[in-house]
DOKE-486449 format. One record per residue (C-alpha): residue number from 1; residue in one letter; y, z, x. Coordinates in Angstrom, 1 decimal. Layout:
BEGIN
{NUM; "a"; {Y; Z; X}} ...
***
This chain:
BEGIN
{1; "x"; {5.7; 3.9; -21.8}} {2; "x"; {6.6; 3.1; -25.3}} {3; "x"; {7.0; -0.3; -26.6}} {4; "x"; {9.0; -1.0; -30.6}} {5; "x"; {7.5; 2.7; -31.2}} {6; "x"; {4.1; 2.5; -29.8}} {7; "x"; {3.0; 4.2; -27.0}} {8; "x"; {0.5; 1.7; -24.3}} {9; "x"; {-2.3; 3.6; -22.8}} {10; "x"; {-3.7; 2.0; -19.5}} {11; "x"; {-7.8; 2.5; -17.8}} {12; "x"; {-8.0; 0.9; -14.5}} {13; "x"; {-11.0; 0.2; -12.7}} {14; "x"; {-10.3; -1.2; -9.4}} {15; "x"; {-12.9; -2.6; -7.2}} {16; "x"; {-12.5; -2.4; -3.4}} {17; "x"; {-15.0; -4.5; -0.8}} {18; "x"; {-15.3; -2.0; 2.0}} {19; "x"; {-15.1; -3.0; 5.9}} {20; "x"; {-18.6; -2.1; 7.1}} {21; "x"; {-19.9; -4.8; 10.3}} {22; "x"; {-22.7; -6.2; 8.2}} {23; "x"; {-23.4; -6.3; 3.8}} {24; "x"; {-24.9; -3.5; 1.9}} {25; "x"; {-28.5; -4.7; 1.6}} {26; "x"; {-29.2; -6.6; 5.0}} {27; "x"; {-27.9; -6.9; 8.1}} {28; "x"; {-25.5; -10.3; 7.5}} {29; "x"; {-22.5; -9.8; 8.4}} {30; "x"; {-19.3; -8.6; 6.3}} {31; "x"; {-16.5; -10.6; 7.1}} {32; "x"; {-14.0; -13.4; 5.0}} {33; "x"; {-12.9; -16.9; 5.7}} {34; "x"; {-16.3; -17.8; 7.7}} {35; "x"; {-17.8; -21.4; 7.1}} {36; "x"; {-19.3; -21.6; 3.5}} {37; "x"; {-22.8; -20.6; 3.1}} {38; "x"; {-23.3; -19.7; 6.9}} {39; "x"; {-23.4; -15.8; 5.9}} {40; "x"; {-26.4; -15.4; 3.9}} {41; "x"; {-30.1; -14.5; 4.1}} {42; "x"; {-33.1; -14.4; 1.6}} {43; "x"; {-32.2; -10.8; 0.5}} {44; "x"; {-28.5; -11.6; -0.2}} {45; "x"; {-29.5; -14.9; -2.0}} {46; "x"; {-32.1; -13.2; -4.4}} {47; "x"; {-35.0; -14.7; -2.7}} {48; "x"; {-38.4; -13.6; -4.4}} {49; "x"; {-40.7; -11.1; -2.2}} {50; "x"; {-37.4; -9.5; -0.4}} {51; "x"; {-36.7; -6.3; -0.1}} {52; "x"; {-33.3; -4.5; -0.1}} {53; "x"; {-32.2; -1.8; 2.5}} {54; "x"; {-29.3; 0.4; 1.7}} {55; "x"; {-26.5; 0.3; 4.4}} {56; "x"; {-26.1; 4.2; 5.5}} {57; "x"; {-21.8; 3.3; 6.0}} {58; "x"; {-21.6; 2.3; 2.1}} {59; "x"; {-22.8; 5.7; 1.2}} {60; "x"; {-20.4; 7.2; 3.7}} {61; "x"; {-17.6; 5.6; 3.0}} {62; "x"; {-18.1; 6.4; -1.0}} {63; "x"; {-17.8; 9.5; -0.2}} {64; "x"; {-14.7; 9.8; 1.8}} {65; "x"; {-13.3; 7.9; -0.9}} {66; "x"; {-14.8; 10.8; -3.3}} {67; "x"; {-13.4; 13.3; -1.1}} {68; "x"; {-9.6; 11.4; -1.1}} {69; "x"; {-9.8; 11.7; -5.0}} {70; "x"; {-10.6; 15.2; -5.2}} {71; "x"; {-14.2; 13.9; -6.9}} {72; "x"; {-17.6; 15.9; -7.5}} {73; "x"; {-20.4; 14.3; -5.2}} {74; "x"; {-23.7; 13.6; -6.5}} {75; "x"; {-25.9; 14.5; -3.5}} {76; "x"; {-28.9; 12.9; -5.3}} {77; "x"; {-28.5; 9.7; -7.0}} {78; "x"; {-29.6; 6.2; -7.5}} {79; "x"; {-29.2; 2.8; -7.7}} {80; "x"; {-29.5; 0.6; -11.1}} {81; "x"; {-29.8; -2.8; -12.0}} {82; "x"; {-27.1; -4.3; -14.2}} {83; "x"; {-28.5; -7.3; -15.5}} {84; "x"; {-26.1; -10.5; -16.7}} {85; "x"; {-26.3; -14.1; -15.6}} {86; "x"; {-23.5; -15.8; -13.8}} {87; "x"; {-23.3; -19.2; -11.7}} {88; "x"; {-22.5; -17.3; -8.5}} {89; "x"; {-24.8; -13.9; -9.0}} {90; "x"; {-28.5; -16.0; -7.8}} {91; "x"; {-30.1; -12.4; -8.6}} {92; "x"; {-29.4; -12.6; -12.4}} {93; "x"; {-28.6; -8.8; -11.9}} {94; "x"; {-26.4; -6.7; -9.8}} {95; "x"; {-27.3; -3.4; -7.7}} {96; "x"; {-24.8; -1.3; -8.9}} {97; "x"; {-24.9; 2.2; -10.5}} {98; "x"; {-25.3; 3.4; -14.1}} {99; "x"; {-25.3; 6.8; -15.3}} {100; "x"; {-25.2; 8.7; -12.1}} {101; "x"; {-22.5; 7.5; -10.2}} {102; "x"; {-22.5; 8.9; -6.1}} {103; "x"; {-19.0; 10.3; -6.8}} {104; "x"; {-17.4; 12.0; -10.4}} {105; "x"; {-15.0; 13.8; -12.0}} {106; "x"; {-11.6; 13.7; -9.8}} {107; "x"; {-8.0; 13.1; -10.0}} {108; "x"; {-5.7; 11.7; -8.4}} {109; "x"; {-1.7; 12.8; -8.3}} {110; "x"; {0.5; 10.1; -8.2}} {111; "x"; {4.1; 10.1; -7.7}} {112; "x"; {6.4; 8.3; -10.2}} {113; "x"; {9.9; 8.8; -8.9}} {114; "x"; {10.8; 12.0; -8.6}} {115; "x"; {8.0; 13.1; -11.1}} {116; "x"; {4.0; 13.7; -10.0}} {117; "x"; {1.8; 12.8; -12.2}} {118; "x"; {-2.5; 13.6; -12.6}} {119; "x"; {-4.6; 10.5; -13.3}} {120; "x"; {-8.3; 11.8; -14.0}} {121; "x"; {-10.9; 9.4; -12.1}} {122; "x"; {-13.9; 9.6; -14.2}} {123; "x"; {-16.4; 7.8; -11.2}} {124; "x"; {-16.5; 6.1; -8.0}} {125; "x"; {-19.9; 4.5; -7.8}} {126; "x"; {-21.4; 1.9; -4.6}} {127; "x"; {-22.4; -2.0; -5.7}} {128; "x"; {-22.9; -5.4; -4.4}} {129; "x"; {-20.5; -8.2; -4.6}} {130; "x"; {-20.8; -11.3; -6.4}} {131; "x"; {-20.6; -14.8; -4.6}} {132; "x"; {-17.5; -17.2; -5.3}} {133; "x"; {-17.1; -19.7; -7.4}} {134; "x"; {-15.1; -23.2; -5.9}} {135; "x"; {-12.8; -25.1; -7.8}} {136; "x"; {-11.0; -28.3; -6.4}} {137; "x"; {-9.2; -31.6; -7.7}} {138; "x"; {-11.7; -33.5; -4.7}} {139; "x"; {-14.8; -33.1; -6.2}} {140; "x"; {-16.2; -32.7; -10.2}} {141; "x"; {-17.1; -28.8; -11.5}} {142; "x"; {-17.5; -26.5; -8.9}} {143; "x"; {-19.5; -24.7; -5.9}} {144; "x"; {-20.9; -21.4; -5.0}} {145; "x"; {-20.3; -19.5; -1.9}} {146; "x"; {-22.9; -17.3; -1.6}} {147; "x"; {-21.1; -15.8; 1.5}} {148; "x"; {-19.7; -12.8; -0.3}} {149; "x"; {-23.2; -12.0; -2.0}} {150; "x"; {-24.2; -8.7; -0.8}} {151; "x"; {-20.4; -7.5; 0.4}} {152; "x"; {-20.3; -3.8; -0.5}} {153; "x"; {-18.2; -2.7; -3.0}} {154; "x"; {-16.9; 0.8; -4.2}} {155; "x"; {-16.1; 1.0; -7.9}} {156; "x"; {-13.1; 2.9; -8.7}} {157; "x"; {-12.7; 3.8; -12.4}} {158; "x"; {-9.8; 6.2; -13.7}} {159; "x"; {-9.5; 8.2; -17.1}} {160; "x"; {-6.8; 6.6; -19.6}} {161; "x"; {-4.2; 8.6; -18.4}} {162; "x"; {-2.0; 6.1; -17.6}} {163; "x"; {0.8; 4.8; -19.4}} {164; "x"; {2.7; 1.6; -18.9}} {165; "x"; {2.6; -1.0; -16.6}} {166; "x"; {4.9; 1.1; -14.2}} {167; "x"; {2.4; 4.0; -13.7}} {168; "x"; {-0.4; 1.6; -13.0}} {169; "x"; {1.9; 0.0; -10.2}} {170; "x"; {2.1; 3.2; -8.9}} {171; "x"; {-1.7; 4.5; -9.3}} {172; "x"; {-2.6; 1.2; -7.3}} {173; "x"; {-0.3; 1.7; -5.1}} {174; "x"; {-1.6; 4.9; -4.2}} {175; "x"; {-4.9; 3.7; -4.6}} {176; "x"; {-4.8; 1.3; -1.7}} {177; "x"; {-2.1; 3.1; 0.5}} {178; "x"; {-5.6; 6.1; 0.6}} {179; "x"; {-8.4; 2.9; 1.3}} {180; "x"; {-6.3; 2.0; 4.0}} {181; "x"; {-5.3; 5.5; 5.6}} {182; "x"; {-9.4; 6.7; 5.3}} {183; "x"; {-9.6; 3.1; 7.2}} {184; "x"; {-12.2; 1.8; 4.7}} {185; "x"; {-11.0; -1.3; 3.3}} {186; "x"; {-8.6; -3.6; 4.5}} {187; "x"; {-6.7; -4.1; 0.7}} {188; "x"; {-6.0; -7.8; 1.4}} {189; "x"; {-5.2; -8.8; -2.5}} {190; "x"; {-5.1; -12.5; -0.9}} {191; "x"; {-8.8; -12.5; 0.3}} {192; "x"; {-10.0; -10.5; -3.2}} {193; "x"; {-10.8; -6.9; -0.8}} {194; "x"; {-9.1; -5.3; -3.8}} {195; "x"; {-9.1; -6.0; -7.1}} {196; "x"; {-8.9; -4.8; -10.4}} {197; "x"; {-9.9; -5.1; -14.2}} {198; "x"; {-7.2; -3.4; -17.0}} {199; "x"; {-7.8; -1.7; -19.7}} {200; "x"; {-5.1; -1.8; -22.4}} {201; "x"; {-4.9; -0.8; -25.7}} {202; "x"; {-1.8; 0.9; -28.1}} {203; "x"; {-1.8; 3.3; -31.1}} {204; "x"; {1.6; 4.9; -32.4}} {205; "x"; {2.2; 8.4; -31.1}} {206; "x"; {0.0; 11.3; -32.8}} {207; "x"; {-2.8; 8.7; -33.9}} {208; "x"; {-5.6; 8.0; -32.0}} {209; "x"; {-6.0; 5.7; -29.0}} {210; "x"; {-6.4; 2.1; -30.3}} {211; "x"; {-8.7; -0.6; -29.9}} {212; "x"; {-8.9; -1.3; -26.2}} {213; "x"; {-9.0; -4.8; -24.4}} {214; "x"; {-10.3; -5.3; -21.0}} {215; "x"; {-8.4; -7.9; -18.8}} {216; "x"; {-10.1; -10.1; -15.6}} {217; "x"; {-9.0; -11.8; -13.0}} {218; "x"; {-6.2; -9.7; -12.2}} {219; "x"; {-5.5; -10.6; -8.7}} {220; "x"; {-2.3; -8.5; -7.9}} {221; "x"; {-0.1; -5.5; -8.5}} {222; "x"; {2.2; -7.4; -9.7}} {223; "x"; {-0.3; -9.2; -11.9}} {224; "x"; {-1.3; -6.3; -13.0}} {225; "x"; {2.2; -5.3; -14.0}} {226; "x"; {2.9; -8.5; -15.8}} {227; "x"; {-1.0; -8.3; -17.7}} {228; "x"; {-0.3; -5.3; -19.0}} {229; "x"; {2.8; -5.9; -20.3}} {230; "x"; {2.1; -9.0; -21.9}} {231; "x"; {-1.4; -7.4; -23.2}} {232; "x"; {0.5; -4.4; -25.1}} {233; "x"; {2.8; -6.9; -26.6}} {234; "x"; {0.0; -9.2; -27.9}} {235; "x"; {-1.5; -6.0; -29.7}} {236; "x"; {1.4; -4.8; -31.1}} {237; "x"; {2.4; -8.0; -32.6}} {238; "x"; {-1.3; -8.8; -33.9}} {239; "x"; {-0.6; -5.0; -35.2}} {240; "x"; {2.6; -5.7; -37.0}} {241; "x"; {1.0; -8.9; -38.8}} {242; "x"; {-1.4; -6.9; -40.1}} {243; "x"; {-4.2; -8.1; -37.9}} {244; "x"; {-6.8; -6.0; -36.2}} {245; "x"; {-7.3; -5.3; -32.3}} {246; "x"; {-11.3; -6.1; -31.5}} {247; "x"; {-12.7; -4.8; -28.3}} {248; "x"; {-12.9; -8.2; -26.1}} {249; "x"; {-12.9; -9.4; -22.3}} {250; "x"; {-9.7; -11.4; -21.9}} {251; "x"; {-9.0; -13.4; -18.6}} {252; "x"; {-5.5; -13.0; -17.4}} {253; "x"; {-4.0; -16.3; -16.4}} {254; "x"; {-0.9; -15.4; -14.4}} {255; "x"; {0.3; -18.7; -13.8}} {256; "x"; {0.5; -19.4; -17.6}} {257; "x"; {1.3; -16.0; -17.8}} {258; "x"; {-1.0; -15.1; -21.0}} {259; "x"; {-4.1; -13.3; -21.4}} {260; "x"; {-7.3; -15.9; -22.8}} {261; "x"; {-9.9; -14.5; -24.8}} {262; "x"; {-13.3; -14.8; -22.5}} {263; "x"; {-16.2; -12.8; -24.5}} {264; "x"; {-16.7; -9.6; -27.1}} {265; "x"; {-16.7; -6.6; -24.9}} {266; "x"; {-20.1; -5.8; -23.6}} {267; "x"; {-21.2; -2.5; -24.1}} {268; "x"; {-23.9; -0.4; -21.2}} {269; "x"; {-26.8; -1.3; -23.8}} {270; "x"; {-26.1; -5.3; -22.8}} {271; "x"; {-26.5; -5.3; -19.2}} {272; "x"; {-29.9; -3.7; -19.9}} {273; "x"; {-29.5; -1.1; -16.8}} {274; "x"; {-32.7; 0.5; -15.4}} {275; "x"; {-33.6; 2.2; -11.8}} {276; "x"; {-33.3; 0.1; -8.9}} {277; "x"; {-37.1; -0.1; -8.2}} {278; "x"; {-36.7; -1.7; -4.6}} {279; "x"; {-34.6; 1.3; -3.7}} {280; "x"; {-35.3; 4.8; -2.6}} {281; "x"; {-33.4; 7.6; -4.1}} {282; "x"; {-30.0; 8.3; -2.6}} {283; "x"; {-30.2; 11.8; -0.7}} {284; "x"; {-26.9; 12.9; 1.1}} {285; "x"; {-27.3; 16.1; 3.0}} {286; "x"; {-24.8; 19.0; 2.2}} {287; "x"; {-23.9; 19.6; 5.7}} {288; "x"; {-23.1; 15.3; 5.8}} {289; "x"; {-20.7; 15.8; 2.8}} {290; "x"; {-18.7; 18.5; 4.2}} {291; "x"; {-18.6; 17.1; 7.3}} {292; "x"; {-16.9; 13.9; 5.8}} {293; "x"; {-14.4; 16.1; 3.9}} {294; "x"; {-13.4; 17.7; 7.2}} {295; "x"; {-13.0; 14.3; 8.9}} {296; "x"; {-10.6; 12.9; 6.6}} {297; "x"; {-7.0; 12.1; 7.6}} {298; "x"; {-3.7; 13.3; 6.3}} {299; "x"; {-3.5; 11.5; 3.3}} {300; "x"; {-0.5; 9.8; 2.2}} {301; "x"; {0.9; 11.6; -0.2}} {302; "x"; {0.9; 15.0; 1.3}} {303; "x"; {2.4; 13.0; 4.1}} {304; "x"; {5.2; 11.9; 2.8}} {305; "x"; {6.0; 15.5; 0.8}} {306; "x"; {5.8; 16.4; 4.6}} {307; "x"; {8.3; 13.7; 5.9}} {308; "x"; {10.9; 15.0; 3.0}} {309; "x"; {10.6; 18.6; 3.4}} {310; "x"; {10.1; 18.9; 7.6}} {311; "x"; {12.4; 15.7; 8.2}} {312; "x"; {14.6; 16.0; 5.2}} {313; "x"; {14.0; 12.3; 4.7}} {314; "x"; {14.6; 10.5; 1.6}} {315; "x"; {11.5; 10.3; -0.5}} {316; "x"; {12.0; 6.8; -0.8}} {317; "x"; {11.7; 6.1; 3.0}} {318; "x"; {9.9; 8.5; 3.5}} {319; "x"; {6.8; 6.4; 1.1}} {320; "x"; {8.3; 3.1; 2.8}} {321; "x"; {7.1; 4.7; 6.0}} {322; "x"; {3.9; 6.0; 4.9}} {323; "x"; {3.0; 3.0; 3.3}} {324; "x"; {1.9; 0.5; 6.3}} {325; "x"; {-0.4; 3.5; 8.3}} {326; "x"; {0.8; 1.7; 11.8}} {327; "x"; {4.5; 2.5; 11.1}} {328; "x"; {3.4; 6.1; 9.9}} {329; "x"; {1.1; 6.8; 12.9}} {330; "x"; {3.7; 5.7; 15.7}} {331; "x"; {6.8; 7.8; 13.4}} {332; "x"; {4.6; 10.7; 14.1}} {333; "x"; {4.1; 9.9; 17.8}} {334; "x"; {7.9; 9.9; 18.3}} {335; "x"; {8.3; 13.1; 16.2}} {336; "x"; {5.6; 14.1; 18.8}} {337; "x"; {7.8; 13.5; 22.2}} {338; "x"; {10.6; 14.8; 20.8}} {339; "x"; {12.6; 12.8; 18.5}} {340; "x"; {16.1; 14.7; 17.9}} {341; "x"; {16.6; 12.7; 14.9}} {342; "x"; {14.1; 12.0; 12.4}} {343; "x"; {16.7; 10.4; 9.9}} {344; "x"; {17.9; 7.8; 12.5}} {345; "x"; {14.1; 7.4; 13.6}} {346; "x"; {13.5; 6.8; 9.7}} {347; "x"; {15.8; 4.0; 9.8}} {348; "x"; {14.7; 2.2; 12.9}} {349; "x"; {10.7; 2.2; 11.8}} {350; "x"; {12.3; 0.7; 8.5}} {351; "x"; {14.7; -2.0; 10.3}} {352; "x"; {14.0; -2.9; 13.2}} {353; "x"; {10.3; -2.4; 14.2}} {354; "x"; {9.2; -3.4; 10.5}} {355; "x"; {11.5; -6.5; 11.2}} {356; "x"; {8.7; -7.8; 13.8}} {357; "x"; {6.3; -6.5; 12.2}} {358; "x"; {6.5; -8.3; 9.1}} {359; "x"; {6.7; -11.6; 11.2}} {360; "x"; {3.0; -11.1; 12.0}} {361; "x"; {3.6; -8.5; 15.8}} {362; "x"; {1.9; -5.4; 16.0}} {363; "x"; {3.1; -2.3; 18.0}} {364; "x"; {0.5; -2.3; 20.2}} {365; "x"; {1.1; -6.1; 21.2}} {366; "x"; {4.7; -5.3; 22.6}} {367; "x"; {6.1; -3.2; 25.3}} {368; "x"; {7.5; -0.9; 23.1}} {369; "x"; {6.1; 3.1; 23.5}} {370; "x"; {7.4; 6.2; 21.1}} {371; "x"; {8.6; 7.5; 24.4}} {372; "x"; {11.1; 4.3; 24.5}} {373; "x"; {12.0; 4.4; 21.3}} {374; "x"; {12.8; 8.2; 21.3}} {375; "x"; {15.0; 7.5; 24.2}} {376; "x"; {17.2; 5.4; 22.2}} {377; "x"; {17.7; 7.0; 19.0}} {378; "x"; {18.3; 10.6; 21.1}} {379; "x"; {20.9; 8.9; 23.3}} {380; "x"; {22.7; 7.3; 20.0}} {381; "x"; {22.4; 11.1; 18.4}} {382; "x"; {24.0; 12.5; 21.0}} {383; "x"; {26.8; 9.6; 21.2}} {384; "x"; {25.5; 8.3; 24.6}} {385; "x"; {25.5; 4.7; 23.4}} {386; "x"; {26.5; 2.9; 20.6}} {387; "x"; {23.9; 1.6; 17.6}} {388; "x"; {24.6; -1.7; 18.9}} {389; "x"; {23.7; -1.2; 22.3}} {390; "x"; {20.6; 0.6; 21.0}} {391; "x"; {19.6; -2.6; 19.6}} {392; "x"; {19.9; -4.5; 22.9}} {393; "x"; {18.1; -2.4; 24.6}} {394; "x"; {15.6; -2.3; 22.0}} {395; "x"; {15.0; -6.5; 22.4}} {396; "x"; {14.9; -6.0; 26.1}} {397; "x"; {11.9; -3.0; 25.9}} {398; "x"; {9.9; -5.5; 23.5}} {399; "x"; {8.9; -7.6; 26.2}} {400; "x"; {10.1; -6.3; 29.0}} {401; "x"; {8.3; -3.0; 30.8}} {402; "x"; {11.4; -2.0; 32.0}} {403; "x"; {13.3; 2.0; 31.9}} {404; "x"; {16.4; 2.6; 29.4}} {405; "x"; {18.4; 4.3; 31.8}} {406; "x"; {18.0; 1.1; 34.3}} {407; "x"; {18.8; -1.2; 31.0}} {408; "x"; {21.9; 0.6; 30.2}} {409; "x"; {23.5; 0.9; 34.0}} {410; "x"; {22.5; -2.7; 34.4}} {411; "x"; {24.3; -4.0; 30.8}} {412; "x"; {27.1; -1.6; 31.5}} {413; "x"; {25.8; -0.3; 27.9}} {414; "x"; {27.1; 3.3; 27.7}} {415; "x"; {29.1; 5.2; 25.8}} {416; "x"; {32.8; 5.8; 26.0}} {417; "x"; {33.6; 9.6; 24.7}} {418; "x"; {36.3; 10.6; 27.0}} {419; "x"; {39.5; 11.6; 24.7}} {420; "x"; {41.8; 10.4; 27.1}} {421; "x"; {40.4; 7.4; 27.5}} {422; "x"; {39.8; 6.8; 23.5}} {423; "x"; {44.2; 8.2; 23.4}} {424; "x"; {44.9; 5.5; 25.3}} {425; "x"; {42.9; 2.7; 23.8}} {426; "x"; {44.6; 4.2; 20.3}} {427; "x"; {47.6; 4.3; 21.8}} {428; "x"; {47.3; 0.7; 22.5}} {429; "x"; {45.9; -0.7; 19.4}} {430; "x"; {48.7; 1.1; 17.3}} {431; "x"; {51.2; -0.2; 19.1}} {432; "x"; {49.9; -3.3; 18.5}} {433; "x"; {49.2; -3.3; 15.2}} {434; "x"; {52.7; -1.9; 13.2}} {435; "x"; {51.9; -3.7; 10.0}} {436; "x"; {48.1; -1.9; 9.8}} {437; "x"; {49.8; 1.2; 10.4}} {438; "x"; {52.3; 0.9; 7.7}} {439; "x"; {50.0; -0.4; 5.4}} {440; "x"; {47.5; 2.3; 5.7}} {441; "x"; {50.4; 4.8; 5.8}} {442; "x"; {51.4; 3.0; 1.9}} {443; "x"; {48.0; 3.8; 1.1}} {444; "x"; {45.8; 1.3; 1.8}} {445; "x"; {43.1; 3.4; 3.2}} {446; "x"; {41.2; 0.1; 4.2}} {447; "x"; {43.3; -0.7; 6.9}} {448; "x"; {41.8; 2.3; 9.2}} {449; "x"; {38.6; 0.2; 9.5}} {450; "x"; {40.2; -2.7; 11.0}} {451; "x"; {42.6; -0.1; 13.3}} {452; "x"; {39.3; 1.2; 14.1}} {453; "x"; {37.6; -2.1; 14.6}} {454; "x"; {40.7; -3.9; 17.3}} {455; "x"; {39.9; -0.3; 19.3}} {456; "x"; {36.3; -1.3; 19.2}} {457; "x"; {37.1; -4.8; 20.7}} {458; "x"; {39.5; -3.5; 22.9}} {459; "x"; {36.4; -1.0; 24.0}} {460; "x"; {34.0; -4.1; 24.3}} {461; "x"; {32.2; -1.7; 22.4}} {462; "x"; {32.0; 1.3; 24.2}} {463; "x"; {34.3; 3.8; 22.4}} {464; "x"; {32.3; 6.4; 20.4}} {465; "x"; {33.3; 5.0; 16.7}} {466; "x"; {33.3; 8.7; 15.4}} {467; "x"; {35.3; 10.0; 18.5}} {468; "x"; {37.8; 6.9; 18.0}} {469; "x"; {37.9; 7.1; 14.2}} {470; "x"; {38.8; 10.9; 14.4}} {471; "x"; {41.7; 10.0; 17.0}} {472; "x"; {43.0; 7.2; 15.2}} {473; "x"; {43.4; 9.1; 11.7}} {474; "x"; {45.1; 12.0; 13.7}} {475; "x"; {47.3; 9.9; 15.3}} {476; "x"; {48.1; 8.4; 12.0}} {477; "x"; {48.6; 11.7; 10.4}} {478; "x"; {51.5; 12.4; 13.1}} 
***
């Protein structure tokens, strides 16, 4: 991405809180939006004379993560204490990782229209989450909830490889499409299970990489999107002043829209790292490692390159598909039971089951099967019933356990393809409709749609549109 002749190079490092029952040192339990303070203990609040016990899952899930980005695995590692004091951290340090992260070295191809692109991933390394600070107009400064003290965290950190805003969209996108696919994070951006800091900085091309900035409190993709924009522009204006771009921490407010400076950049010498001394050295079998490899899932990209070149689905549905893993996973059960049409199945997973679905209704809580919805689309493939009878029988099997060939006999919902029938009905319509006629015989080709339409009415809506459409331009043409 180049912006007034200068090219904007983009790190991300995007933090995800992963799903495990209980935290990563003690045996409270992981989960948001419970009563302040009721999920903490004295390991999780930094109590003197604790001792920390590494969650087995954490590890696990690092790695399938690892796996997902094509990374190295460090089979023997450690844990390191990042020291730093903030308000809601009552350790004064952080269990996080230093120089040997339990994942290195991957990648991670991510597609950018039609183009796919390789963003390196220098690390993925296993940490403990901070607590929350509280703001509110009903009481003076703020509160701590120690509740999310302890919540395990993997750290995701890529290369500089992107460029633009629009490529980090899409890396994040990716990003959180594979956490939710290898089922180990939920991604809800609205309850902080992903987040992420941006690195920004901008040099003209051929020169070397600029001064970088690092951005916080990006809570969003979107945010992310608008952060980096405004970030490159910020530099590039303190550039053409004449200023200079210093490595700082800036918070990104996105209601103001502007990027605050917070602190200088701290570099690894600050946080004073040194070996975790409370915890044992991390040692991962070989035989555990591969064994996660060969467990994981299709992943979504190859999954939608799959979707394009079996289904001959659009890449762009084919990604709107693959994006929520419940509409992916009941696609590939239909495809399973013998879908005729995977382009019309395309478009009902994108209209009308996402429809409920993005009113708060999962598959599973309706009476809908992939056997049902096969039914359908096969019988409107093969001209059996109309789209719009589809849909009616569609609201009916959503609460109703009830078969489609009992729906349509009892609607009177199929079909019309007989010719002589359709003659007739054309017969009719023309007849009826001189002015139509002549006007689409002057040329004005929109005037078959409405000849088509009054044969669709006088139908009730039974005629086969193509069957109809065909007879009523050949009768035209006569």
């Amino acid at each position: 991405m180049m912006i007034k002749g200068y090219e904007v190079v983009v790190g991300l490092e995007v933090h995800a809180e992963l799903n495990t029952k209980t935290k990563i040192y003690c045996n409270c339990k992981n989960s948001f939006g419970l009563e302040v303070n009721t999920q903490v203990c004295p390991i999780c609040m930094g109590m003197p004379g604790t001792l920390p016990t590494l969650n087995e899952k954490v590890v696990e899930y690092a790695i399938k993560m690892g796996h997902a980005l094509n990374c190295g695995i460090n089979r023997i590692c450690k844990q390191d204490r990042k020291n730093y004091y903030y308000p809601d951290l009552p350790k004064s340090y952080q269990i996080s990782q230093a120089d040997i992260p339990l994942c290195h070295d991957g990648y991670l191809d991510v597609i950018i229209g039609d183009d796919v692109k390789r963003i390196g991933i220098e690390r993925i390394h296993i940490e403990e989450d901070a607590g929350k600070l509280l703001h509110s107009d009903k009481f003076d400064g703020s509160l701590v909830d120690f509740n999310r003290c302890g919540v395990p965290l993997i750290e995701i950190v890529s290369k500089p490889d992107l460029r633009g805003s629009d490529e980090a969209k899409a890396y994040l996108e990716t990003i959180r499409s594979i956490l939710r696919y290898i089922d180990i994070s939920d991604c809800k951006m609205q309850e902080g299970s992903i987040r992420c800091d941006v690195n920004v900085s901008v040099h003209k091309p051929g020169e070397p990489f600029g001064t970088r900035c690092e951005m916080k409190n990006v809570n969003s993709f979107s945010a992310a999107v608008r952060g980096i924009d405004y970030e490159a522009n910020r530099q590039i204006a303190l550039i053409e002043a004449g200023g200079t771009v210093v490595q700082e921490t800036r918070r990104w407010d996105d209601a103001k829209g502007e990027s605050i400076s917070m602190r200088s950049k701290e570099d690894a010498q600050d946080y004073r790292y040194f070996p975790e001394p409370d915890l044992l050295t991390i040692v991962v079998p070989e035989e555990k490692v591969q064994y996660l490899k060969d467990t994981l899932p299709e992943l979504p990209n190859a999954k939608i390159m799959r979707y394009v070149n079996d289904y001959s689905i659009s890449h762009y549905d084919a990604a709107m598909i693959v994006d929520v893993p419940e509409k992916s996973a009941f696609f590939d059960k239909c495809m399973n039971v013998g879908c005729k049409a995977p382009k019309l199945l395309a478009n009902w997973v994108l209209g009308e089951i996402s429809k409920f679905m993005n009113e708060g209704t999962a598959i599973e809580d309706t009476k809908l099967t992939p056997e049902k919805l096969v039914a359908i689309v096969n019988y409107i493939n093969d001209g059996k019933i109309s789209t719009a009878a589809g849909k009616t029988i569609f609201d009916v099997i959503l609460t109703e356990d009830k078969d489609i060939d009992a729906i349509i006999e009892e609607k009177s919902l199929s079909q019309v393809s007989d010719a002589s029938a359709l003659e007739a009905i054309a017969d009719e319509v023309l007849a009826a409709n001189e002015k139509s006629v002549n006007d689409y015989l002057g040329g004005k080709t929109n005037a078959l749609g409405y000849l088509v339409g009054q044969c669709m009415k006088a139908s009730k809506g039974k005629a086969n549109p193509g069957i109809m459409k065909d007879i009523i331009l050949k009768k035209l043409t006569k």
